[in-house]
N, C-alpha and C positions, 0 to 999 in steps of 0.2 A: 638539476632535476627536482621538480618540485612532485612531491608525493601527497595526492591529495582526495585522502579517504573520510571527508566529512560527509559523503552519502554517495549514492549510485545513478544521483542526480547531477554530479558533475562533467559525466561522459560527453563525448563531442560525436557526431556523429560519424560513422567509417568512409573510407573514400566512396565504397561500394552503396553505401546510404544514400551517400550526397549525390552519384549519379544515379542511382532512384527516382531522388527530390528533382532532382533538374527533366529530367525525362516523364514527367508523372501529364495525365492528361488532367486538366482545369477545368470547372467551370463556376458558376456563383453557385453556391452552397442555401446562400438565403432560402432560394428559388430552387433548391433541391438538383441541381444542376449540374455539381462535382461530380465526375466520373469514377475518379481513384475514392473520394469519402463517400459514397454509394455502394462504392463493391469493397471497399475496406471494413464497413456497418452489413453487409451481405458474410462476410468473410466473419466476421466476430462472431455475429449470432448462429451462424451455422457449424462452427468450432462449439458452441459451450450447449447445442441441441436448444438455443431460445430462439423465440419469434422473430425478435427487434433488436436493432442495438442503435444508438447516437452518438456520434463524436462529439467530442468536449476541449476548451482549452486545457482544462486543469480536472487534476482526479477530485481538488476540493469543491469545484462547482457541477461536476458529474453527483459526490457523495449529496451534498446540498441538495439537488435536484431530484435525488431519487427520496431523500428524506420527505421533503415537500410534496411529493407524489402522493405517498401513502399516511400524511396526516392532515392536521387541521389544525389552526391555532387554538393552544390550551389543550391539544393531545402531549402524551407521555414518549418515551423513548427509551429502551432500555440500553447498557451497553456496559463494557468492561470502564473501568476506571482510568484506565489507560488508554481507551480508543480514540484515533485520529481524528474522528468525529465530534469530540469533545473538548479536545487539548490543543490539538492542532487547525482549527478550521475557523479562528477567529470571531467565534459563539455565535457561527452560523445560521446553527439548527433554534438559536431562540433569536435571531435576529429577522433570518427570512420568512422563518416556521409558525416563528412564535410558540413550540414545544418545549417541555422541560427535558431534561436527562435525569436519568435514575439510575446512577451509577452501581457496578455489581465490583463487591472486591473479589475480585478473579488472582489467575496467579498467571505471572509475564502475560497480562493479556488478554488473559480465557476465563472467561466462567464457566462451570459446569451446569449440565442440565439442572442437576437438583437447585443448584442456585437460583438460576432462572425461576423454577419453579415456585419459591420461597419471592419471590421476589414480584409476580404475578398474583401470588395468593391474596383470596381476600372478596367479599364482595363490591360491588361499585356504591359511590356514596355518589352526593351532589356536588360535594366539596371536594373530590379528587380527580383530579384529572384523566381524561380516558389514554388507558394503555391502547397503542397503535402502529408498536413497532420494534422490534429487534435488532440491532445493528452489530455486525462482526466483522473485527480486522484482522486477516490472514494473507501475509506473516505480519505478526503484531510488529509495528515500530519500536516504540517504546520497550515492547517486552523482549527485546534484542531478536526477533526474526523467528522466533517462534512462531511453529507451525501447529494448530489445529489438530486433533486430534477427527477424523472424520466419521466416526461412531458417532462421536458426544454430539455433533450438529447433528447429525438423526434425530440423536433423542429432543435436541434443540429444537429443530422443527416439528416434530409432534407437539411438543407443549406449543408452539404458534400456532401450528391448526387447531385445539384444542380451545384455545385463548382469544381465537381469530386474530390475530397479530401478523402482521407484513413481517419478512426476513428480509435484509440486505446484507449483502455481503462488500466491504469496502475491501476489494482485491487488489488493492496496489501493486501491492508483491504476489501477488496470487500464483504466477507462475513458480516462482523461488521454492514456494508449498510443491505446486504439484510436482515437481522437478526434485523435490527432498523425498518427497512422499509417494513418490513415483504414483502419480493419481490422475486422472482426468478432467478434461474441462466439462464433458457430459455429467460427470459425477456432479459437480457444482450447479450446473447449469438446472439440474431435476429439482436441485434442493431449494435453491431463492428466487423471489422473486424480481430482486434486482442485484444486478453485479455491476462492481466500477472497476476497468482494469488501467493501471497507468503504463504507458506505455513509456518516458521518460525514468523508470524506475527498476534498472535493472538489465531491461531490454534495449536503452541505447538510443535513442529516440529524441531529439532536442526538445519536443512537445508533444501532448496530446494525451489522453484519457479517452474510455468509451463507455455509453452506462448499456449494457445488455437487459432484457425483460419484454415482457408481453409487447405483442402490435400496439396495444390500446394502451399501453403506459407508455411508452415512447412515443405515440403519437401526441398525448400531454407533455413530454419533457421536450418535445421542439417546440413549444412553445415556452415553458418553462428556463429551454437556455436563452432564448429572444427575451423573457424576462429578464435574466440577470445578466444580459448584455452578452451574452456570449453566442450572435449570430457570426458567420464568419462570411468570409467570401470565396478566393480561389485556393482554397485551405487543401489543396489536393495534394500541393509542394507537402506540405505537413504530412498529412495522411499517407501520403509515397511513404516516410518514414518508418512508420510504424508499422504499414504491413510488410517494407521490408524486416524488420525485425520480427513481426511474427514467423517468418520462412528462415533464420537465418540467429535470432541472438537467442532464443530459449533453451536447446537444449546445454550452451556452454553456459549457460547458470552452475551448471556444476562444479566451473572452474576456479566459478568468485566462491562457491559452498567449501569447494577443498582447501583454496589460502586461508580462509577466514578460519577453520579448522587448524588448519598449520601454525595459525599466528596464535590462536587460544594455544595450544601445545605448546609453544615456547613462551610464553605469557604465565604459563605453570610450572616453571619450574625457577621463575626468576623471583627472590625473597623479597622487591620492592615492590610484589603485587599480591595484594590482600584475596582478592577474588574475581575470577573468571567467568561470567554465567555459562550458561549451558551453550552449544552451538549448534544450531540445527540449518541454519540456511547462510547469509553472504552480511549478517551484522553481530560484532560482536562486544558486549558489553564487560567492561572489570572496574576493577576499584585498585588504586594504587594505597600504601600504604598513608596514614593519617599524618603524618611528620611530612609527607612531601605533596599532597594534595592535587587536586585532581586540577585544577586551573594551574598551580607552578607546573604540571607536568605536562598539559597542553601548552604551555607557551616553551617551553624546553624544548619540545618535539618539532613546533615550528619555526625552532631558532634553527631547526635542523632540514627545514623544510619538509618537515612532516605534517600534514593539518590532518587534525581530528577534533570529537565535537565530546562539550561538555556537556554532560544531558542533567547536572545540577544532583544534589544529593548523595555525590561522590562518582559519578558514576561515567566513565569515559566511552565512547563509542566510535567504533571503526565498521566502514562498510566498503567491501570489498565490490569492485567492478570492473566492466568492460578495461575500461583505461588502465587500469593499474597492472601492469607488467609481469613478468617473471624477473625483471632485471630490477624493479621496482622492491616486488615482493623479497628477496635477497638484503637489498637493504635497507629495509622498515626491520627483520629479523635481527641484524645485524646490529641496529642501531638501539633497540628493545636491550637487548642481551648486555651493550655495553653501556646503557644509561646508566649516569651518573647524581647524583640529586645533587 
């Protein structure tokens, strides 16, 4: 039995998916012609109260897309220092955009309004770049699944409107939040102007992202994903997927929110673990003691066939999911408890 918690991206899809996927109505996509990714983009935007939405292969050419939407080359970008958009998207946003990042030292993830605010200030010169955009990930990756406080994006969005500044929201995990935070997709939907949700993350789904927002922005971002090659064709197999999971994987996010909980709990009380962060959704980050290090203790784990991911800096990471079992869960605890250095 291989136990294998390096992210929520490794799920296969359920029996019940795959006869979804097989039964899904086809048609060309190019040509606007899918039936199931038609009413899957009908289906999105009408959950989160927006106009439009478009299916995407990948949430990082969804984020990409909506970036490029709302700037111009040698426009600004703000965002946490930790944002996917930044770290993880293979310097996208200054490859495709040709924008900079302005990074905000937030904490796991989040800036706070006044940050923002400090960070906006200031008048415009010739020689500065124009600010054109806001970007937030909720549940933060890196900042181990932390969820958003959704006061402080209020206040977040008034300094954009104030600023004239675009909001995006890169929702990967976006369900994981509202499902911790018992919140709405309407809620999110009033506040940005563009959302990416992954449907591969969390929800079970072998592929697929969708970027939600206005008519008139979505009708730029189908041309946008034809840009970056990301036209599809009888992509309905796929999209079956994902609206099965929107009817069907969301509310048991709470099941990956309560192991990952369970497994921080017993993670605290074991003396070869220096520090647990905080738990708030289905990822959770610690630090094993200095004498046995966070790479000896990944590969110890996987001699155990246990996989988990190094995030560098000491810092070890487990994400709890669909796959990973109760009979699973019992023996990752098990084997925590009786590790040996």
């Amino acid at each position: 039995m291989i136990i294998d918690l390096i992210s929520d991206t490794v799920t296969r899809p359920t029996p019940q998916m795959l006869e979804a996927m097989m039964h899904a109505k086809v048609g060309d996509d190019v040509f606007n012609m899918d039936p199931t990714v038609n009413a899957l983009q009908e289906k999105a935007a009408a959950l989160f109260g927006m106009e439009g939405a478009l299916f995407f292969p990948s949430g990082t050419m969804a984020n990409q897309t909506a970036i490029k939407l709302h700037t111009q080359p040698g426009d600004k970008l703000f965002c946490d220092k930790y944002a996917h958009v930044y770290n993880y998207e293979s310097g996208g946003a200054a490859f495709h955009s040709g924008v900079t990042c302005k990074l905000i030292d937030g904490i796991r993830g989040m800036f706070s309004a006044n940050q923002l605010e400090e960070a906006v200030a200031g008048r415009p010169e010739i020689y500065l770049p124009y600010s054109k955009l806001v970007c937030i990930e909720n549940t933060t990756n890196k900042g181990g699944g932390a969820c958003w406080d959704f006061s402080e994006l209020k206040k977040i969005k008034k300094i954009t409107k104030e600023n004239n500044l675009n909001f995006h929201l890169d929702g990967a995990r976006l369900f994981n939040a509202l499902i911790a935070k018992n919140e709405t997709p309407q809620q999110y939907g009033k506040l940005f102007d563009t959302i990416s949700i992954c449907f591969s993350k969390g929800l079970g789904a072998p592929i697929g992202s969708i970027l939600l927002g206005s008519k008139k922005n979505m009708e730029k971002a189908l041309r946008l994903r034809k840009l970056f090659g990301g036209g599809m064709r009888q992509v309905g197999f796929l999209a079956a997927a994902c609206d099965y999971a929107l009817d069907n994987h969301i509310e048991r996010l709470a099941d990956d929110h309560q192991k990952a909980k369970e497994i921080g709990a017993v993670l605290e009380t074991l003396s070869y673990i220096a520090k647990v962060e905080p738990i708030e959704t289905n990822i959770l980050i610690f630090y094993v003691d200095k004498n046995i290090g966070e790479l000896n203790f990944v590969e110890k784990m996987k001699a155990k066939n246990i996989l988990l991911t190094s995030m560098g800096e000491g810092k070890i990471r487990i994400v709890t999911h669909l796959d990973y079992t109760n009979e699973m869960h019992q023996k990752l605890l098990e084997e925590l408890k009786n590790f040996e250095a």
